[in-house]
C-alpha positions as CSV (number, residue, x, y, z in Angstrom):
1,X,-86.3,70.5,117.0
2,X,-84.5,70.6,120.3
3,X,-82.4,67.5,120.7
4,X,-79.0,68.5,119.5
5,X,-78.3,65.3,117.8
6,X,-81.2,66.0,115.6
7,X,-80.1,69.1,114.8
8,X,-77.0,68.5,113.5
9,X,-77.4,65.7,111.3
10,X,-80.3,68.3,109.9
11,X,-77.7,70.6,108.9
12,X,-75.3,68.0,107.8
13,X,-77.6,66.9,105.2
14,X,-79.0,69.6,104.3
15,X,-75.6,70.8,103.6
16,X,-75.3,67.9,101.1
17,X,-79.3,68.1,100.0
18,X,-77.9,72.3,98.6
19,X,-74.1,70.6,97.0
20,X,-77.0,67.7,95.5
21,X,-79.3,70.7,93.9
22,X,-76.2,73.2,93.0
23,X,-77.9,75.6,95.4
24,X,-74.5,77.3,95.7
25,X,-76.4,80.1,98.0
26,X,-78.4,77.9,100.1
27,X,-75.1,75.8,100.6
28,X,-73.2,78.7,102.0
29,X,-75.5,79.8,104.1
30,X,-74.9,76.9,106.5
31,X,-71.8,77.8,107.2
32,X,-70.3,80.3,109.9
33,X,-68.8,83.7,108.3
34,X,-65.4,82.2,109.8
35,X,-66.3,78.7,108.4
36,X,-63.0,76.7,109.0
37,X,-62.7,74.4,105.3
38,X,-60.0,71.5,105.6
39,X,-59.5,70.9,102.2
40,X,-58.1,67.2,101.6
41,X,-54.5,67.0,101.9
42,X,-54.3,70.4,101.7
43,X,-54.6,73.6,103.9
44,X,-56.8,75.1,105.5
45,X,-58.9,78.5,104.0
46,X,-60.7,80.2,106.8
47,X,-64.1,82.6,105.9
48,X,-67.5,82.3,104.0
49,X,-65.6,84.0,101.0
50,X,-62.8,82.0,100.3
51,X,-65.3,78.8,100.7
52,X,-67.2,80.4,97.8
53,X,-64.1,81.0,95.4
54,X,-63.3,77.3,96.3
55,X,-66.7,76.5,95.6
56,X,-66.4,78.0,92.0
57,X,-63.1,76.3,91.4
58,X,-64.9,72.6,91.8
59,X,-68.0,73.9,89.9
60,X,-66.0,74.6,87.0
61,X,-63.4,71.4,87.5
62,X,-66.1,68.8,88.2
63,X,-69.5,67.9,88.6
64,X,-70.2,66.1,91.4
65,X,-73.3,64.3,93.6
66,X,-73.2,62.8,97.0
67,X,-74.6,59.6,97.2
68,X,-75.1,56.8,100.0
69,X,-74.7,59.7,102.9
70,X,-74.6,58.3,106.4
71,X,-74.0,60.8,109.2
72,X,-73.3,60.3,113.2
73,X,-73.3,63.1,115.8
74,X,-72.0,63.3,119.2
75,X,-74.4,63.9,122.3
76,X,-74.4,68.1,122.5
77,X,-74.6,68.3,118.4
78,X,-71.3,69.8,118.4
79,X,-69.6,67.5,116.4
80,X,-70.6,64.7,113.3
81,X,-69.3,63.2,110.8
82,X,-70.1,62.0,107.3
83,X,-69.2,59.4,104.9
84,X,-70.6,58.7,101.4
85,X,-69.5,58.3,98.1
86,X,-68.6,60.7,95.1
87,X,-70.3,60.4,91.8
88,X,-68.2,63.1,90.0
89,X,-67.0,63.9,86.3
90,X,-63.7,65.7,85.5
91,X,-64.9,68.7,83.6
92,X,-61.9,71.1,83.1
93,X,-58.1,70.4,84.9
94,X,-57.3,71.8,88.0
95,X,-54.3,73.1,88.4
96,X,-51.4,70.4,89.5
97,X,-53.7,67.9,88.9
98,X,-53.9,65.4,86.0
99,X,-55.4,66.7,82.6
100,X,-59.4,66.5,82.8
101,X,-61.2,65.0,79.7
102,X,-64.7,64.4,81.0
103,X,-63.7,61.5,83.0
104,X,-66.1,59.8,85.7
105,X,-65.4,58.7,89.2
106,X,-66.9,56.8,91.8
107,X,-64.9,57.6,95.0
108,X,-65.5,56.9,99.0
109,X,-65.3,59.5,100.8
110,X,-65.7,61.7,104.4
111,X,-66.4,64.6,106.0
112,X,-65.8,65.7,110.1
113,X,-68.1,68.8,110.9
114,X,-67.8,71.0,114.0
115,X,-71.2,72.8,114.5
116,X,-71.8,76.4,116.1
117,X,-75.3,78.1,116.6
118,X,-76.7,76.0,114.5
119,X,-74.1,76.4,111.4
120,X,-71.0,75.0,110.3
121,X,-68.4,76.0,111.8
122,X,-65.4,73.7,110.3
123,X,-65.7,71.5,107.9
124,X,-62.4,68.9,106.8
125,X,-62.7,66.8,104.1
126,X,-61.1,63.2,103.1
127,X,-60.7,60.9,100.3
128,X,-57.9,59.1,98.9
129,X,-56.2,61.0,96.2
130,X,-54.3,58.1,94.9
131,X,-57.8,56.4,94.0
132,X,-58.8,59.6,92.1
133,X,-55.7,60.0,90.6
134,X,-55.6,56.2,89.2
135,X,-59.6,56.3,88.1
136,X,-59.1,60.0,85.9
137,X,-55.4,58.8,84.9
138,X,-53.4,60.4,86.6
């Protein structure tokens, strides 16, 4: 495949195809070693390995599926960004976060993706909190 549009709405969704299948290993390997992760209204964690212990914290907290994925790239395949929306149970409480008892949520939601040699180099992640919190109740 060698226009770069094309390329990086492959990756894009096939980063949300592994997240859909809970192909945890597959997932990661998409990203850069020095993956830059966004995390909504939080920091920033920098690295493959802290993505994966972040990845284990929302595997055990919720279960989640991407639905209704739309994604847009820029010209070089640099750049794209995603929108969709979260299907997701509450499984077990997060810490700070309202106590989980299995609740569902539908939520809207967004990604911006900066693309390197054909992985992902940064990813940040939005949603709004406030509609989460209100539909778990929080």
């Amino acid at each position: 495949m060698s226009d770069p549009r094309a390329r990086a709405e492959a990756t894009v969704r096939a980063y949300y195809d592994a997240f859909n299948r809970g192909d945890r290993e597959g997932f990661l390997a998409l990203l850069t070693e020095d993956v830059a992760h966004d995390i909504n209204q939080g920091g920033r964690e920098t690295g493959r390995e802290a993505f994966r212990a972040f990845l284990a914290r929302m595997n055990r907290c919720y279960a989640e599926r991407i639905e209704d994925l739309v994604v847009l790239t820029e010209p070089t395949g640099t750049r794209a960004a995603a929108e969709f929306t979260v299907h997701g149970r509450y499984l077990a409480t997060d810490p700070g976060l309202p106590e989980a008892r299995g609740q569902r949520y539908v939520l809207p939601g967004g990604a911006f993706f900066e693309l390197r040699d054909g992985r992902i180099a940064r990813i940040s992640n939005h949603y709004n909190l406030q509609d989460w919190l209100r539909q778990v109740g929080g």
